[in-house]
C-alpha positions as CSV (number, residue, x, y, z in Angstrom):
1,X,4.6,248.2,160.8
2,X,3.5,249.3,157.2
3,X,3.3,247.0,154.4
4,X,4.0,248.1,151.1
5,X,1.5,246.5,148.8
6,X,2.9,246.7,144.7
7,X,0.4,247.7,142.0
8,X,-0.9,244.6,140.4
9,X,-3.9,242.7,139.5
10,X,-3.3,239.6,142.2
11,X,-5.5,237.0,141.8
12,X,-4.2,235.0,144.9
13,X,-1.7,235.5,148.2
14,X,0.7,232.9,150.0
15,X,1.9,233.7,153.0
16,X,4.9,232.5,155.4
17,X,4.4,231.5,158.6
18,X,6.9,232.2,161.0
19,X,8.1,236.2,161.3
20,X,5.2,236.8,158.9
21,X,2.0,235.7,160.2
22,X,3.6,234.7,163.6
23,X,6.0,236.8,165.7
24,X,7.8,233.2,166.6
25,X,11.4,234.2,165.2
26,X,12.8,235.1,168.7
27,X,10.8,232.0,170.3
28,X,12.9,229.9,166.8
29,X,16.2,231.7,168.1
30,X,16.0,231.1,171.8
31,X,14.9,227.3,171.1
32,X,17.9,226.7,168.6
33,X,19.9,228.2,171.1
34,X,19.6,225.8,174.0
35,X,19.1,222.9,171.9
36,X,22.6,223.6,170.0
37,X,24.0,224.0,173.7
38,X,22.2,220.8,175.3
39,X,23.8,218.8,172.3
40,X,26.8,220.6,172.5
41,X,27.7,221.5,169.0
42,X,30.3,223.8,168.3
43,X,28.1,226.1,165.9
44,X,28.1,229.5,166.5
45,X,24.7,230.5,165.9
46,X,24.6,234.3,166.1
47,X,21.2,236.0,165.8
48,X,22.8,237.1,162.1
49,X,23.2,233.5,160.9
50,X,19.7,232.5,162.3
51,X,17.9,235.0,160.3
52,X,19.8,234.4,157.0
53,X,18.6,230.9,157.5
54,X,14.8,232.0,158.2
55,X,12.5,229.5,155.8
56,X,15.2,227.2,155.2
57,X,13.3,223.9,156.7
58,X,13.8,223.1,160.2
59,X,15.9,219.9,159.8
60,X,18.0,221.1,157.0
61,X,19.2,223.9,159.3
62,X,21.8,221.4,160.9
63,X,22.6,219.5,158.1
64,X,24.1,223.1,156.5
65,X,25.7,224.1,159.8
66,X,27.5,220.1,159.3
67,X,29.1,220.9,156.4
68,X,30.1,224.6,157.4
69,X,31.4,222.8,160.8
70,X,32.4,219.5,159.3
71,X,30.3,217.2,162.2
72,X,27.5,214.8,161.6
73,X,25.0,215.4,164.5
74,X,21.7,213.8,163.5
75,X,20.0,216.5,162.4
76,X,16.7,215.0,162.8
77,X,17.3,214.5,165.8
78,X,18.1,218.0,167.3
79,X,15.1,219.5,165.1
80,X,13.0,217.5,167.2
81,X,14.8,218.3,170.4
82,X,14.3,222.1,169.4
83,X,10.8,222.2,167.9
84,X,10.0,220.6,171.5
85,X,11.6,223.6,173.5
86,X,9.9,225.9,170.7
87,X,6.4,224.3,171.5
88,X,6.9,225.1,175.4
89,X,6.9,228.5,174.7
90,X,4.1,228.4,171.7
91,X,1.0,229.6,173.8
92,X,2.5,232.8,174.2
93,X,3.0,233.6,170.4
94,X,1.4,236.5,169.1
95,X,0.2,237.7,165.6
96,X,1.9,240.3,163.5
97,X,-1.7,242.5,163.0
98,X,-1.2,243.7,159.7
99,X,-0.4,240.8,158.0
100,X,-2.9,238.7,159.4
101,X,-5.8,241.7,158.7
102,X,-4.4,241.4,155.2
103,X,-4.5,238.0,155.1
104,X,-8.2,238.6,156.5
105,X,-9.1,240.6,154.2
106,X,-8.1,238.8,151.2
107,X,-10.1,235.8,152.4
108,X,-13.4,237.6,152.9
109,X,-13.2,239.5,149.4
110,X,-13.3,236.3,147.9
111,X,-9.6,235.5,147.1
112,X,-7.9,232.4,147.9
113,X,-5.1,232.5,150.4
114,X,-2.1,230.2,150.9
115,X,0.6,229.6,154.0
116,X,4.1,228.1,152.7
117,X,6.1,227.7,155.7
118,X,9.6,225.8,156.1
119,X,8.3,224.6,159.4
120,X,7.0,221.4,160.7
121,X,3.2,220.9,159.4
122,X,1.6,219.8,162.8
123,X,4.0,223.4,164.6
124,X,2.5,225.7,161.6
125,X,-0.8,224.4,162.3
126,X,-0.7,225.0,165.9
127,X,0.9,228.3,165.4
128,X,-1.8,229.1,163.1
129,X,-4.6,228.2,165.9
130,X,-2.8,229.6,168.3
131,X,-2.8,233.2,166.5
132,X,-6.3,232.9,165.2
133,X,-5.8,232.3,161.4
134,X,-6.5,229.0,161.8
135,X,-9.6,229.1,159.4
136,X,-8.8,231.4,157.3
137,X,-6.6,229.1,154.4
138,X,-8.9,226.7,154.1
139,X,-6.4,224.0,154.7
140,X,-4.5,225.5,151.8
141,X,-0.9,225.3,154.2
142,X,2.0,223.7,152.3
143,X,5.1,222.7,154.0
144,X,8.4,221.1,153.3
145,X,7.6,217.6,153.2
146,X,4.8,218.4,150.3
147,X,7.8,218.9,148.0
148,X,11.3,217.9,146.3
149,X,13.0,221.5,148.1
150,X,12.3,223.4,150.3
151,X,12.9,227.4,150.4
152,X,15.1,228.8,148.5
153,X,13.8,226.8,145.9
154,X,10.4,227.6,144.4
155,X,8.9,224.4,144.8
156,X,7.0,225.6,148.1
157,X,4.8,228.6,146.3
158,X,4.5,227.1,143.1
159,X,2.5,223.9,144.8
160,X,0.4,227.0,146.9
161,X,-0.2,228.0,144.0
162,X,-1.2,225.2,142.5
163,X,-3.3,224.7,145.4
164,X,-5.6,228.0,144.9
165,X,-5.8,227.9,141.2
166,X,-3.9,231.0,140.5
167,X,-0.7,231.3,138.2
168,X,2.0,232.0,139.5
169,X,2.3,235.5,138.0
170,X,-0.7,236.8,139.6
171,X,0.3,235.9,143.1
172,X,1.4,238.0,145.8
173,X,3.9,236.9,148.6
174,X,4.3,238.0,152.0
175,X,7.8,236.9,153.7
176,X,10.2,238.7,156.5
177,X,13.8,235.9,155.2
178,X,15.9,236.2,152.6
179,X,15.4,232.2,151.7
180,X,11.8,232.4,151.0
181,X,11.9,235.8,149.1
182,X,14.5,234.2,147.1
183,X,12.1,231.4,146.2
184,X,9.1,233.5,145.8
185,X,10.9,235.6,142.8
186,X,12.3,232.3,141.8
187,X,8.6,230.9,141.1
188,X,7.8,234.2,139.5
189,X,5.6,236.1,142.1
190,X,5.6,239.3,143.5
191,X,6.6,240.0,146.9
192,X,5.3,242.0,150.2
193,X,8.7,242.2,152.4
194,X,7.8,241.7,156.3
195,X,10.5,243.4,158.3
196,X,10.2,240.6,161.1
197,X,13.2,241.6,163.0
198,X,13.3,244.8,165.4
């Protein structure tokens, strides 16, 4: 994977978690999968729908699918059904290398780095650990409950951000969904697209 890096003078980077950092999308798929058939919704969840939903946070995911499918599963529920499955199969995530050398990179020249993932704080953090970045955002790791929306709003990069003490205009994003690159333009950032899926 190459990452086309724009021309600009950055003075901070945010990063996404999942498909970005992480090479957890197909672990996300597999996990939604089963838990949609253990409940036994009648969503069809095609590998296309799951990845124009990547960002969006985990327990709003089945409150859209309600109102496509008009049903009212508790959608808090199932997201903690599935982020269960997804932790049994955490310890094998890897890293997506050139990312996380960026991300690496950036850290030891001095610049402040961000994650803003649409996933569960304690699942990111693991992920994160799990993938060796752990200590490389100095805690700088926003999430969906730290704001009023989640992706595709920019709520999620303005607060990282905020966070680092870099405006908004000299911040570079790094994201693989169309939710989050959505709501990285929306805060007025730049982007880096990460082609998660093969």
């Amino acid at each position: 994977m190459r990452l086309e890096i724009p021309a600009g003078d950055f003075a901070g980077y945010i990063f996404d978690c999942d498909g970005t950092l992480a090479d957890t999308m197909p672990l996300h798929y597999r996990a939604w999968r089963q838990a949609f058939e253990d409940f036994h919704t009648p969503f069809d969840f095609t590998e296309d729908k799951f990845y124009s939903m990547g960002g969006i946070a985990t327990s709003k995911i089945v409150a859209v699918l309600n109102e496509e499918y008009g049903t009212s599963y508790d959608y808090d529920e199932i997201a903690a059904y599935k982020e269960g499955l997804f932790m049994g199969e955490l310890p094998g995530v890897q890293p997506i290398p050139p990312v996380c050398d960026f991300a690496r990179r950036a850290a030891a020249d001095g610049f402040p780095v961000a994650v803003a993932s649409g996933g569960f704080p304690e699942v990111v953090r693991e992920t994160l650990r799990l993938i060796g970045m752990d200590g490389v955002f100095g805690g700088r790791i926003v999430t969906p409950d730290m704001v009023a929306r989640g992706k595709p709003a920019p709520d999620i990069f303005l607060y990282a951000a905020g966070l680092m003490g870099v405006a908004p205009e000299k911040c570079l994003v790094f994201e693989d969904a169309e939710p989050g690159m959505a709501g990285a333009l929306a805060a007025g950032m730049r982007l880096v697209v990460v082609r998660s899926r093969s």
